[in-house]
Backbone as numpy.savetxt, mean C-alpha at the origin, in Angstrom:
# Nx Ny Nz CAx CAy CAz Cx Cy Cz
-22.47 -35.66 34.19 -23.31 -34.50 34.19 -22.41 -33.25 34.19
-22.67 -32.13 33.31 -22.30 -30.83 33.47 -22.22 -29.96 34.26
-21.15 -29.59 35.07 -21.40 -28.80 35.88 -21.91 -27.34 36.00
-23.14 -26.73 35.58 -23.15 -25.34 35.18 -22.75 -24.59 35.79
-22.17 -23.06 34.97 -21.38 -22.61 35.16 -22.03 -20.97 35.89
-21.41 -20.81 36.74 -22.11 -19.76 37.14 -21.98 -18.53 36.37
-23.15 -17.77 36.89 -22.94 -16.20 36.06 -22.04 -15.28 35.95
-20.55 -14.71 36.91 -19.68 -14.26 36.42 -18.97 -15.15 35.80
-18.65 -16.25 35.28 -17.93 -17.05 34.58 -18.39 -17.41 33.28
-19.61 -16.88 32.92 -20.54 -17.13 31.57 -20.42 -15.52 31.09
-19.97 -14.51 32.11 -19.92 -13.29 31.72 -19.11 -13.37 30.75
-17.14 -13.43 31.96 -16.25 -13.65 31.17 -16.03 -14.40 30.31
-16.23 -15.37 30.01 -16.13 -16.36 29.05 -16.52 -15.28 27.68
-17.93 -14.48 27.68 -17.98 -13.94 26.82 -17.37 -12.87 26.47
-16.49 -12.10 27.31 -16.31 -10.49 27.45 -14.94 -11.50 26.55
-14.16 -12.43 26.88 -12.88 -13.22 26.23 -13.52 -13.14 24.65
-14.77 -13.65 24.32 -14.88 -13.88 23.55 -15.07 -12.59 22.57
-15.62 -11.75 22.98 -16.01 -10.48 22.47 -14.44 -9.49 22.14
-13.40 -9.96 22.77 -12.69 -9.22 22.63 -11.48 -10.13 21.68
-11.14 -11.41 21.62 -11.09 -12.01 20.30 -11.72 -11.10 19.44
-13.10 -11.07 19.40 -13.00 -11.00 17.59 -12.90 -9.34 17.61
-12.64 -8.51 18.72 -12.69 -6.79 18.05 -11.25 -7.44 17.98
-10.19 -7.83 18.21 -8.73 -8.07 18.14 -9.03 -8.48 16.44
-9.54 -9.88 15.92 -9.34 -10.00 14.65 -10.02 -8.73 13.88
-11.08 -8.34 14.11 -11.44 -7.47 13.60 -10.39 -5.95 12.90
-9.70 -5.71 13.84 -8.47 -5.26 14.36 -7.76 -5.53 13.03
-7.22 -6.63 13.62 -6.34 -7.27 12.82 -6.48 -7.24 10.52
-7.66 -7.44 10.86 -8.19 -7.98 9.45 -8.18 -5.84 8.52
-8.41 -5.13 9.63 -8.48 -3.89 8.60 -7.11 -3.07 9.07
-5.92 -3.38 9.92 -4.75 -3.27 9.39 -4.30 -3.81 8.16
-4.55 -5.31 7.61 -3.88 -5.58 6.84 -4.50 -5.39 5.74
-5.51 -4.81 5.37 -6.34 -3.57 4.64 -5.75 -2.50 4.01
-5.43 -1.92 5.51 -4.60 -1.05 5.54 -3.81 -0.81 4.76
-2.95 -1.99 4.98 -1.39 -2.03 4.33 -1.38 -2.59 3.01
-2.70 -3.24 2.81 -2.40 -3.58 1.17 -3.20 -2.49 0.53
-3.86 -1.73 1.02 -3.56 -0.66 0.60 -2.66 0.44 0.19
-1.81 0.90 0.97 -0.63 1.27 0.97 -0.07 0.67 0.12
0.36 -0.57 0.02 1.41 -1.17 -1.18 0.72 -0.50 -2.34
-0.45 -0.83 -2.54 -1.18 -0.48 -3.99 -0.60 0.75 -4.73
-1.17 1.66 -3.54 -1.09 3.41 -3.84 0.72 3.19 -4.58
1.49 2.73 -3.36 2.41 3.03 -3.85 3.31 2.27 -5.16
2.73 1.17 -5.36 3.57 0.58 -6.72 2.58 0.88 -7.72
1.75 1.36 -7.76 1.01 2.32 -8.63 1.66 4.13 -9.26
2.10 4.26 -7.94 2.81 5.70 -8.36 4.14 5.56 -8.76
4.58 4.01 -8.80 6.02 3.85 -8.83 5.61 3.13 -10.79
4.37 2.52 -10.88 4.52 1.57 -12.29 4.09 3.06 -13.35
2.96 3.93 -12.97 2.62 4.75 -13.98 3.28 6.07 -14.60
4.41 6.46 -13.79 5.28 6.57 -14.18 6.24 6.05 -15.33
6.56 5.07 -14.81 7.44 4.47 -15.43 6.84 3.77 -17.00
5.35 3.80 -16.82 5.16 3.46 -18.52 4.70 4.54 -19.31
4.86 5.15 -18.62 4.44 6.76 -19.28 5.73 7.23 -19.87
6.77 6.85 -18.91 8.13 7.48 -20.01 8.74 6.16 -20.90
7.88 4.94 -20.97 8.27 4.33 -21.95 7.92 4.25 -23.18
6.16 4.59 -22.48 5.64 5.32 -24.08 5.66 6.42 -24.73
6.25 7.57 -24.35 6.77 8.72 -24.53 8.47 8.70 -24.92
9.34 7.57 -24.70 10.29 7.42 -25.19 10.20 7.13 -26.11
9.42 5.42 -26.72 8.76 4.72 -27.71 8.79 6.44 -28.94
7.78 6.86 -28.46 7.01 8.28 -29.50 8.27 9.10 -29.61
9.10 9.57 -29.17 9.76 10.28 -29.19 11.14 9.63 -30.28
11.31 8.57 -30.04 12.45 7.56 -30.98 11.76 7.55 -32.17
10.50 7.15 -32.24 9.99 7.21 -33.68 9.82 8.16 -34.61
9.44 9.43 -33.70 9.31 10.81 -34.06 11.13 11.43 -34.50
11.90 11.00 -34.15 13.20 11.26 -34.66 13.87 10.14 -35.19
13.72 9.58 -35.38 14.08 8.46 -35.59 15.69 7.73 -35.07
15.34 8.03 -34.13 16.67 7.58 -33.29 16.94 6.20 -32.39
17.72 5.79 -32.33 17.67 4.17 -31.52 17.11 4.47 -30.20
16.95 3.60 -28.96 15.90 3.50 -27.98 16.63 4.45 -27.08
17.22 5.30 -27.29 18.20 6.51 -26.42 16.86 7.26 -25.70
16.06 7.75 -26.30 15.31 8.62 -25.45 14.03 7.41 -24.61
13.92 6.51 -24.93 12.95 5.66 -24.28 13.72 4.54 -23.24
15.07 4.77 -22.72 16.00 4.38 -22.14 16.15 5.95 -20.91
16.05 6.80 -21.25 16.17 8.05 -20.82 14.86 8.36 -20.15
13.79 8.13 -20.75 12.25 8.70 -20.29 11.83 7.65 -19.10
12.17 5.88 -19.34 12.27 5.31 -18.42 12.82 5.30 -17.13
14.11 5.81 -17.15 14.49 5.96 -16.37 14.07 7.38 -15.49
13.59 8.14 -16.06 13.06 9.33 -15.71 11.38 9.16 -14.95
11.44 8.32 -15.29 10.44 7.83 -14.96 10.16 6.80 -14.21
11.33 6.45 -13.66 11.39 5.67 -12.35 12.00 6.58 -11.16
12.54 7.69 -11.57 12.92 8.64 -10.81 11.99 8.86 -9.97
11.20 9.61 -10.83 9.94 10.32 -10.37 8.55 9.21 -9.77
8.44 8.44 -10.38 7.98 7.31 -9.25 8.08 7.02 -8.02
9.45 6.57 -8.03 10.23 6.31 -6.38 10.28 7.77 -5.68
10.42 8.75 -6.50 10.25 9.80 -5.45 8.95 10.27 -5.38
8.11 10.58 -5.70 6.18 10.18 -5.55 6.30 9.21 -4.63
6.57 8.14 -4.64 6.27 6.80 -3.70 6.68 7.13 -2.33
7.87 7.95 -2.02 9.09 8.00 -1.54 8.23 9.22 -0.20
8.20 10.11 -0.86 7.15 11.60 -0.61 5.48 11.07 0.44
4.81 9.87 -0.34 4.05 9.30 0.18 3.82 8.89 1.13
5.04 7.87 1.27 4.97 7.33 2.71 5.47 7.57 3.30
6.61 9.10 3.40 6.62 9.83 4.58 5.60 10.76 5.07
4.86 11.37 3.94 3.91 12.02 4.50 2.95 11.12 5.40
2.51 9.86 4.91 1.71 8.88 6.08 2.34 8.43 7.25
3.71 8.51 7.13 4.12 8.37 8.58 4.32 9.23 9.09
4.33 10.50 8.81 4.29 11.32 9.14 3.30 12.07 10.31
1.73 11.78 9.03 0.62 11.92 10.07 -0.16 10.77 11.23
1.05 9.54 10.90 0.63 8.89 12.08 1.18 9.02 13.21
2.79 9.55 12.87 2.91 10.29 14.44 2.27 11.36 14.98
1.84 12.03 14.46 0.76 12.98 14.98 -0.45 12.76 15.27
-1.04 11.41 15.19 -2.33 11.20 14.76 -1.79 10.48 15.95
C-alpha cells in the first residue's frame, strides 16, 4: 500500500516541478537566442561577400579584365562583413552589460 503523501510534500514536489520546466523554458529561448545571433551575423558576413563577387564578376566583364577586380571586391567584401559582424556583437554585448 502507498503511503500518501502529505500536503507540504505534494506542495514541493510541485513548486520542484514548476521550476524544472521555467529552467527548460529558460533554457530553450537562450538557445533561440543564440541561433539567432549566429544568423544575423553570418548573414552580414555572407551578403557582403556575394555582393562583391557579383560586382567583381560585372566589373571584369565590363573591362574585360581577368578575375583582378572580383578577387578585389571579394575580398572587400569580406572586410566589410567581418567588420558589420564584428560592430554587431559588440554593440550586443555591449547592451547586455548594461541591461
Amino acid at each position: 500500500m502507498k503511503a500518501k503523501k502529505s500536503l507540504p510534500e505534494e506542495a514541493s514536489g510541485s513548486r520542484d516541478e514548476e521550476a524544472d520546466r521555467r529552467k527548460q523554458l529558460a533554457d530553450r529561448k537562450a538557445a533561440l537566442h543564440w541561433l539567432g545571433t549566429l544568423s544575423i551575423v553570418g548573414w552580414s558576413i555572407v551578403v557582403p561577400i556575394l555582393l562583391g563577387i557579383l560586382a567583381g564578376r560585372a566589373v571584369d566583364a565590363w573591362l574585360k579584365t581577368g578575375p583582378i577586380f572580383l578577387v578585389l571586391l571579394l575580398l572587400a567584401g569580406l572586410v566589410l562583413g567581418c567588420g558589420a559582424a564584428w560592430r554587431w556583437i559588440k554593440r550586443r554585448l555591449d547592451d547586455g552589460e548594461k541591461g
